[in-house]
Residue, then its C-alpha position, 0 to 999 in steps of 0.5 A: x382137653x383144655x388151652x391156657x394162652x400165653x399173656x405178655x405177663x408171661x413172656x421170657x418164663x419157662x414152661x415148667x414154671x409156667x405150669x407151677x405156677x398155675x397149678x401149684x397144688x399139683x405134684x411137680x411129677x405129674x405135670x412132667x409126666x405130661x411132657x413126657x407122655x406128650x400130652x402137654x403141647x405148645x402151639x400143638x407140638x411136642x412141648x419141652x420143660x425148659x421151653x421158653x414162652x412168647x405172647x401169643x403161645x397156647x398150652x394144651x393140656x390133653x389128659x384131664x385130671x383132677x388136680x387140674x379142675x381150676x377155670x383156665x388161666x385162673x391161679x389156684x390158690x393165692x398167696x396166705x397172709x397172715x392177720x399179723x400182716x396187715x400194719x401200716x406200711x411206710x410207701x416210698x412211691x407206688x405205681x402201676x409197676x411197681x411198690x417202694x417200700x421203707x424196710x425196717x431193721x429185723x424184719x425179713x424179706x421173705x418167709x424161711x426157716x423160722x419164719x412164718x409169717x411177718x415179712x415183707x412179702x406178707x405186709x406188701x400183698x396184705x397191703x394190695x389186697x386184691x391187687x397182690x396177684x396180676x395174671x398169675x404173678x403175685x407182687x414180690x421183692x425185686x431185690x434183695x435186702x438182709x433182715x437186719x438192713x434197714x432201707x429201700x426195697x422194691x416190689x414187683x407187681x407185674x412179672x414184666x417188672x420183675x423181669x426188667x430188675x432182674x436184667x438192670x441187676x445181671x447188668x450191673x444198672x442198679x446204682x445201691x447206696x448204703x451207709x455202715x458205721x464200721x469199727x476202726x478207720x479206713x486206711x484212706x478218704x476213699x477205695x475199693x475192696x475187691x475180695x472175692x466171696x464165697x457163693x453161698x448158694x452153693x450145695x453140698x454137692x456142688x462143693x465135694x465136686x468142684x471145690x468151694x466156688x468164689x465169685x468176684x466182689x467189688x464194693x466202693x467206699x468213702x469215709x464221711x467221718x471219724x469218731x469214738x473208733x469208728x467211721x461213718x461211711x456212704x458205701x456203694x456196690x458195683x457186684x451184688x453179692x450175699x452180705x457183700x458189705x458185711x463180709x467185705x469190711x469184715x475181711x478187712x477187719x473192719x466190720x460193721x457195728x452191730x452186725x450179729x454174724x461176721x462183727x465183732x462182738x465184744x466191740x458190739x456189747x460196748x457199743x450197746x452199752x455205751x452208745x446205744x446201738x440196738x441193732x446193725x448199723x447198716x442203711x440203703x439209704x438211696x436207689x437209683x434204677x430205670x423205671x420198668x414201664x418207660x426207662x424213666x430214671x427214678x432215684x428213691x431216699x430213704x431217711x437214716x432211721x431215728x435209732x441209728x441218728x441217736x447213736x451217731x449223736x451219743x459218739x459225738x458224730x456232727x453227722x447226726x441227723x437227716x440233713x447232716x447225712x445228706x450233706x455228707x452225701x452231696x444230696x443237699x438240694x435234694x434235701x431241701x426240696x423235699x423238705x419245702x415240698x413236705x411243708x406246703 
Protein backbone atom coordinates (compact mmCIF):
# COMPACT_ATOMS: atom_id res chain seq x y z
CA UNK A 1 0.00 0.00 0.00
CA UNK A 2 1.19 3.54 -0.90
CA UNK A 3 -0.49 7.28 0.39
CA UNK A 4 -0.53 10.41 -2.03
CA UNK A 5 -1.64 13.40 0.11
CA UNK A 6 -3.66 16.15 -1.05
CA UNK A 7 -1.77 19.73 -2.05
CA UNK A 8 -3.96 23.06 -2.29
CA UNK A 9 -2.64 22.59 -5.80
CA UNK A 10 -5.50 20.25 -5.82
CA UNK A 11 -8.34 21.55 -3.93
CA UNK A 12 -11.78 21.69 -5.80
CA UNK A 13 -10.56 18.41 -8.42
CA UNK A 14 -12.20 15.40 -8.50
CA UNK A 15 -10.62 12.21 -7.62
CA UNK A 16 -10.75 10.55 -10.80
CA UNK A 17 -8.94 13.24 -12.51
CA UNK A 18 -6.70 13.41 -9.73
CA UNK A 19 -5.83 9.72 -10.37
CA UNK A 20 -5.30 10.45 -14.32
CA UNK A 21 -3.31 12.81 -13.81
CA UNK A 22 -1.07 11.30 -11.68
CA UNK A 23 -0.76 7.92 -13.20
CA UNK A 24 -1.53 8.60 -17.02
CA UNK A 25 -0.03 5.65 -18.60
CA UNK A 26 -2.54 3.50 -16.43
CA UNK A 27 -5.85 2.53 -18.40
CA UNK A 28 -8.67 4.68 -16.87
CA UNK A 29 -10.46 0.71 -16.37
CA UNK A 30 -7.91 -0.04 -13.95
CA UNK A 31 -7.91 2.89 -11.81
CA UNK A 32 -11.84 2.19 -11.58
CA UNK A 33 -11.65 -0.86 -10.70
CA UNK A 34 -9.87 0.16 -7.57
CA UNK A 35 -12.80 2.14 -6.46
CA UNK A 36 -15.09 -0.60 -7.02
CA UNK A 37 -12.84 -3.12 -5.33
CA UNK A 38 -12.39 -0.78 -2.53
CA UNK A 39 -9.05 -0.86 -2.64
CA UNK A 40 -8.81 2.94 -3.25
CA UNK A 41 -9.52 4.76 -0.24
CA UNK A 42 -9.63 8.58 0.84
CA UNK A 43 -8.85 9.46 4.36
CA UNK A 44 -9.38 5.59 4.82
CA UNK A 45 -13.08 5.35 3.51
CA UNK A 46 -14.57 3.88 0.86
CA UNK A 47 -13.72 6.45 -1.96
CA UNK A 48 -15.99 7.80 -4.75
CA UNK A 49 -14.96 8.96 -8.35
CA UNK A 50 -16.59 12.09 -8.35
CA UNK A 51 -15.33 12.84 -5.01
CA UNK A 52 -14.00 16.09 -4.64
CA UNK A 53 -10.49 16.83 -2.97
CA UNK A 54 -9.85 19.08 0.04
CA UNK A 55 -6.05 20.03 1.46
CA UNK A 56 -5.38 17.76 3.56
CA UNK A 57 -7.21 14.60 1.86
CA UNK A 58 -4.67 11.00 1.73
CA UNK A 59 -5.52 8.66 -1.06
CA UNK A 60 -4.37 5.04 -0.28
CA UNK A 61 -4.03 2.85 -2.94
CA UNK A 62 -4.06 -0.58 -1.29
CA UNK A 63 -3.51 -3.14 -4.54
CA UNK A 64 -0.01 -2.55 -5.97
CA UNK A 65 0.63 -3.04 -9.56
CA UNK A 66 2.76 -2.40 -11.66
CA UNK A 67 1.64 0.69 -13.53
CA UNK A 68 1.80 2.40 -10.48
CA UNK A 69 5.52 2.23 -9.62
CA UNK A 70 5.96 5.97 -10.02
CA UNK A 71 7.69 7.87 -6.47
CA UNK A 72 4.57 9.11 -4.63
CA UNK A 73 3.13 12.35 -5.86
CA UNK A 74 5.51 12.45 -8.65
CA UNK A 75 3.71 12.80 -12.26
CA UNK A 76 4.76 10.02 -14.52
CA UNK A 77 5.34 11.55 -17.80
CA UNK A 78 5.62 15.07 -18.72
CA UNK A 79 4.27 17.16 -21.07
CA UNK A 80 6.43 16.07 -24.91
CA UNK A 81 7.39 19.02 -26.61
CA UNK A 82 8.28 19.09 -29.92
CA UNK A 83 11.86 20.92 -31.05
CA UNK A 84 9.81 23.04 -33.34
CA UNK A 85 8.54 24.82 -30.18
CA UNK A 86 11.04 26.42 -28.54
CA UNK A 87 10.65 30.16 -30.69
CA UNK A 88 10.85 32.94 -29.01
CA UNK A 89 7.67 33.77 -27.67
CA UNK A 90 6.03 37.57 -27.62
CA UNK A 91 5.30 37.72 -23.29
CA UNK A 92 2.77 40.39 -22.25
CA UNK A 93 3.34 39.91 -18.59
CA UNK A 94 4.63 36.67 -16.47
CA UNK A 95 4.27 36.05 -13.12
CA UNK A 96 4.37 33.33 -10.45
CA UNK A 97 0.40 32.60 -11.53
CA UNK A 98 0.24 32.96 -14.44
CA UNK A 99 1.94 33.71 -18.46
CA UNK A 100 0.22 36.56 -20.92
CA UNK A 101 1.01 35.65 -24.02
CA UNK A 102 0.67 37.86 -27.73
CA UNK A 103 -0.93 35.04 -29.67
CA UNK A 104 -0.53 35.33 -33.55
CA UNK A 105 -2.96 34.42 -36.29
CA UNK A 106 -3.06 30.73 -37.47
CA UNK A 107 -1.58 29.26 -34.68
CA UNK A 108 -3.80 26.83 -32.42
CA UNK A 109 -4.02 26.90 -28.96
CA UNK A 110 -4.13 23.31 -28.47
CA UNK A 111 -2.91 20.34 -30.15
CA UNK A 112 -6.02 18.52 -32.34
CA UNK A 113 -6.72 16.55 -35.51
CA UNK A 114 -4.16 17.56 -37.77
CA UNK A 115 -2.13 19.26 -35.42
CA UNK A 116 0.79 17.77 -33.96
CA UNK A 117 2.73 19.96 -32.73
CA UNK A 118 3.10 23.85 -33.18
CA UNK A 119 0.70 25.31 -30.77
CA UNK A 120 0.60 27.51 -27.82
CA UNK A 121 0.57 24.69 -25.43
CA UNK A 122 3.78 23.59 -26.92
CA UNK A 123 5.74 27.00 -27.01
CA UNK A 124 4.58 27.91 -23.59
CA UNK A 125 5.87 24.75 -21.67
CA UNK A 126 8.82 24.79 -23.91
CA UNK A 127 9.37 28.22 -22.68
CA UNK A 128 8.99 27.08 -19.07
CA UNK A 129 10.95 24.38 -19.09
CA UNK A 130 11.38 22.98 -15.99
CA UNK A 131 8.80 25.28 -14.60
CA UNK A 132 5.95 23.96 -17.05
CA UNK A 133 4.69 21.45 -14.45
CA UNK A 134 3.83 22.42 -10.75
CA UNK A 135 2.48 19.68 -8.38
CA UNK A 136 1.36 17.64 -11.13
CA UNK A 137 -0.40 20.45 -12.82
CA UNK A 138 1.38 21.46 -16.42
CA UNK A 139 0.90 25.25 -17.36
CA UNK A 140 -2.29 25.62 -19.90
CA UNK A 141 -4.43 28.31 -21.50
CA UNK A 142 -7.09 29.68 -19.10
CA UNK A 143 -9.13 30.47 -22.23
CA UNK A 144 -9.96 30.14 -25.20
CA UNK A 145 -8.98 31.70 -28.54
CA UNK A 146 -9.66 30.50 -32.42
CA UNK A 147 -6.80 29.56 -34.29
CA UNK A 148 -6.99 32.24 -36.80
CA UNK A 149 -7.68 35.43 -33.68
CA UNK A 150 -4.74 36.91 -33.07
CA UNK A 151 -4.63 38.59 -29.62
CA UNK A 152 -4.35 38.07 -25.65
CA UNK A 153 -4.32 34.91 -24.02
CA UNK A 154 -3.60 33.69 -20.81
CA UNK A 155 -1.78 30.77 -19.30
CA UNK A 156 -2.26 29.11 -16.25
CA UNK A 157 0.85 27.72 -14.21
CA UNK A 158 -0.91 26.61 -11.12
CA UNK A 159 -4.14 24.70 -10.93
CA UNK A 160 -5.25 27.16 -8.46
CA UNK A 161 -5.06 29.78 -11.12
CA UNK A 162 -6.92 27.83 -13.40
CA UNK A 163 -9.58 27.23 -11.39
CA UNK A 164 -9.91 31.19 -10.51
CA UNK A 165 -10.43 31.58 -14.51
CA UNK A 166 -12.56 29.31 -14.82
CA UNK A 167 -14.88 30.67 -12.10
CA UNK A 168 -14.40 34.68 -13.44
CA UNK A 169 -15.51 33.14 -16.77
CA UNK A 170 -19.07 30.97 -15.62
CA UNK A 171 -19.40 34.39 -13.64
CA UNK A 172 -19.16 36.45 -16.43
CA UNK A 173 -16.03 38.52 -14.82
CA UNK A 174 -13.59 38.48 -17.91
CA UNK A 175 -14.10 41.92 -19.64
CA UNK A 176 -12.94 40.59 -23.65
CA UNK A 177 -12.47 43.08 -25.98
CA UNK A 178 -11.97 42.61 -29.82
CA UNK A 179 -11.70 44.54 -32.68
CA UNK A 180 -13.40 42.86 -36.40
CA UNK A 181 -13.29 44.63 -39.57
CA UNK A 182 -16.88 43.36 -40.92
CA UNK A 183 -18.44 43.67 -44.66
CA UNK A 184 -21.10 46.25 -44.90
CA UNK A 185 -22.40 48.70 -42.17
CA UNK A 186 -24.13 48.50 -39.08
CA UNK A 187 -27.45 49.43 -38.76
CA UNK A 188 -26.50 51.92 -35.86
CA UNK A 189 -23.41 53.67 -34.05
CA UNK A 190 -23.78 51.26 -31.30
CA UNK A 191 -25.89 47.55 -29.97
CA UNK A 192 -26.19 44.29 -29.14
CA UNK A 193 -26.68 41.02 -31.00
CA UNK A 194 -28.59 38.53 -28.88
CA UNK A 195 -28.99 35.38 -31.44
CA UNK A 196 -28.90 32.27 -29.53
CA UNK A 197 -26.20 29.55 -30.79
CA UNK A 198 -25.99 26.17 -31.25
CA UNK A 199 -23.66 24.29 -28.70
CA UNK A 200 -21.01 22.81 -30.64
CA UNK A 201 -20.07 20.73 -28.27
CA UNK A 202 -22.93 18.77 -28.25
CA UNK A 203 -22.67 14.87 -29.24
CA UNK A 204 -24.30 13.03 -31.86
CA UNK A 205 -26.02 11.29 -29.23
CA UNK A 206 -27.20 13.96 -27.22
CA UNK A 207 -28.65 15.76 -30.17
CA UNK A 208 -31.15 12.31 -31.58
CA UNK A 209 -32.28 12.64 -28.18
CA UNK A 210 -32.91 15.77 -27.22
CA UNK A 211 -32.67 17.97 -30.34
CA UNK A 212 -30.11 20.46 -31.29
CA UNK A 213 -29.55 22.58 -27.74
CA UNK A 214 -29.15 26.46 -28.25
CA UNK A 215 -27.52 28.54 -25.81
CA UNK A 216 -28.08 32.02 -25.01
CA UNK A 217 -25.36 34.60 -26.75
CA UNK A 218 -25.02 38.06 -26.21
CA UNK A 219 -22.32 40.17 -27.81
CA UNK A 220 -21.82 44.01 -27.80
CA UNK A 221 -20.95 46.19 -30.28
CA UNK A 222 -19.72 50.05 -31.75
CA UNK A 223 -18.71 50.93 -34.76
CA UNK A 224 -15.21 52.83 -34.79
CA UNK A 225 -15.45 53.58 -38.86
CA UNK A 226 -16.62 53.16 -42.33
CA UNK A 227 -14.77 52.69 -45.35
CA UNK A 228 -14.44 50.78 -48.69
CA UNK A 229 -17.86 48.73 -47.44
CA UNK A 230 -16.99 47.69 -44.74
CA UNK A 231 -16.68 48.88 -40.81
CA UNK A 232 -14.28 48.78 -38.27
CA UNK A 233 -15.37 47.56 -34.86
CA UNK A 234 -14.30 47.55 -31.19
CA UNK A 235 -16.75 44.29 -29.99
CA UNK A 236 -16.92 42.94 -26.63
CA UNK A 237 -18.45 39.83 -25.29
CA UNK A 238 -21.03 39.48 -22.44
CA UNK A 239 -21.29 35.17 -23.15
CA UNK A 240 -18.54 33.29 -24.15
CA UNK A 241 -19.33 31.19 -26.70
CA UNK A 242 -17.40 29.04 -29.74
CA UNK A 243 -16.89 31.63 -32.38
CA UNK A 244 -19.36 33.77 -30.90
CA UNK A 245 -18.44 37.01 -32.86
CA UNK A 246 -18.17 34.90 -36.29
CA UNK A 247 -21.44 33.45 -36.04
CA UNK A 248 -22.81 36.63 -34.62
CA UNK A 249 -22.03 38.85 -37.46
CA UNK A 250 -22.27 36.15 -39.76
CA UNK A 251 -26.10 35.71 -38.93
CA UNK A 252 -26.39 39.33 -39.31
CA UNK A 253 -25.14 39.05 -42.53
CA UNK A 254 -22.33 40.97 -41.72
CA UNK A 255 -19.32 38.48 -41.34
CA UNK A 256 -15.97 39.23 -40.54
CA UNK A 257 -13.34 39.84 -43.25
CA UNK A 258 -11.22 36.95 -43.90
CA UNK A 259 -12.99 34.53 -41.94
CA UNK A 260 -12.52 30.93 -43.77
CA UNK A 261 -15.69 29.13 -42.20
CA UNK A 262 -18.79 31.47 -41.90
CA UNK A 263 -17.45 34.54 -44.20
CA UNK A 264 -18.17 35.55 -47.43
CA UNK A 265 -15.80 34.25 -49.64
CA UNK A 266 -16.20 36.15 -52.78
CA UNK A 267 -15.86 39.28 -50.70
CA UNK A 268 -12.77 37.63 -49.16
CA UNK A 269 -10.93 37.07 -52.41
CA UNK A 270 -11.42 40.81 -53.14
CA UNK A 271 -10.25 41.57 -50.24
CA UNK A 272 -6.97 39.69 -50.52
CA UNK A 273 -6.44 40.96 -54.00
CA UNK A 274 -7.20 44.30 -53.40
CA UNK A 275 -6.48 45.50 -50.07
CA UNK A 276 -4.42 42.79 -48.86
CA UNK A 277 -6.05 40.94 -46.27
CA UNK A 278 -4.13 37.52 -45.72
CA UNK A 279 -5.81 36.33 -42.84
CA UNK A 280 -9.29 36.88 -40.46
CA UNK A 281 -9.57 40.32 -39.37
CA UNK A 282 -10.28 39.32 -35.98
CA UNK A 283 -8.06 40.96 -32.60
CA UNK A 284 -8.56 40.49 -28.83
CA UNK A 285 -6.76 43.50 -28.41
CA UNK A 286 -7.59 44.06 -24.31
CA UNK A 287 -8.43 41.72 -21.07
CA UNK A 288 -9.25 42.60 -18.19
CA UNK A 289 -9.59 40.19 -15.11
CA UNK A 290 -8.85 39.68 -11.40
CA UNK A 291 -5.59 38.64 -10.57
CA UNK A 292 -5.84 35.01 -9.22
CA UNK A 293 -3.20 35.52 -6.20
CA UNK A 294 -4.58 38.66 -4.71
CA UNK A 295 -7.77 40.24 -6.95
CA UNK A 296 -5.70 42.74 -8.38
CA UNK A 297 -7.40 44.01 -11.50
CA UNK A 298 -4.82 43.48 -14.35
CA UNK A 299 -5.75 45.08 -17.88
CA UNK A 300 -3.51 43.39 -20.63
CA UNK A 301 -3.32 45.27 -24.49
CA UNK A 302 -2.17 43.99 -27.23
CA UNK A 303 -1.22 46.28 -30.24
CA UNK A 304 -3.30 45.66 -33.64
CA UNK A 305 -0.76 43.35 -35.74
CA UNK A 306 1.05 45.04 -38.53
CA UNK A 307 -0.67 43.12 -41.19
CA UNK A 308 -4.07 44.14 -40.19
CA UNK A 309 -2.76 48.15 -39.82
CA UNK A 310 -1.88 47.85 -43.45
CA UNK A 311 -4.90 46.59 -44.67
CA UNK A 312 -6.86 49.31 -42.80
CA UNK A 313 -4.22 51.99 -44.57
CA UNK A 314 -4.90 50.16 -48.17
CA UNK A 315 -9.00 50.85 -47.77
CA UNK A 316 -8.23 54.48 -46.69
CA UNK A 317 -9.26 53.67 -42.71
CA UNK A 318 -7.85 57.21 -40.57
CA UNK A 319 -7.54 54.41 -38.02
CA UNK A 320 -4.60 52.75 -39.45
CA UNK A 321 -2.16 52.11 -36.76
CA UNK A 322 -1.55 51.85 -32.96
CA UNK A 323 -2.25 54.96 -31.62
CA UNK A 324 -5.27 55.57 -34.15
CA UNK A 325 -6.98 52.40 -32.56
CA UNK A 326 -6.55 53.40 -29.12
CA UNK A 327 -7.87 56.25 -29.83
CA UNK A 328 -10.76 54.84 -31.24
CA UNK A 329 -10.88 52.89 -28.16
CA UNK A 330 -10.85 55.66 -25.54
CA UNK A 331 -7.55 54.13 -24.31
CA UNK A 332 -5.55 57.33 -25.40
CA UNK A 333 -3.64 58.09 -22.10
CA UNK A 334 -3.13 54.62 -21.69
CA UNK A 335 -1.21 54.72 -24.95
CA UNK A 336 0.88 57.57 -24.37
CA UNK A 337 2.04 56.20 -21.19
CA UNK A 338 3.10 52.98 -22.36
CA UNK A 339 4.73 54.86 -24.91
CA UNK A 340 6.87 57.32 -22.79
CA UNK A 341 7.57 54.07 -20.41
CA UNK A 342 8.77 52.33 -23.70
CA UNK A 343 11.50 55.16 -24.62
CA UNK A 344 13.08 55.59 -21.07
Amino acid sequence: MFELSISEDYVGVRLDKFLRKQFPDVPVSHLFKLVRTKNLRLNNKRAKPEQLLLAGDVVSIRKPFEALSAPLGQVVSKPQVSPKAHIPLHILHEDDWILVVDKPSGMAVHPGSGIPHGTVVDFVRAYLGERAIRNGFSASPAHRLDKDTSGILVVAKRRPAMVHFTKLLTEGKIKKRYLALIKGRMPSPRGKIEVALAERQQTYASKLKHGRRMQEARTLWQQLEHQSGCSLLSVTLETGRTHQIRRHFAAWSRPVLGDTRYGDFAFNRLAKKHWGLGRMFLHACTLEFAHPKDGEEMRMLSSLPSELGMVLANMGFSVQGEEGVFQCLGLEERARKEKKEESR
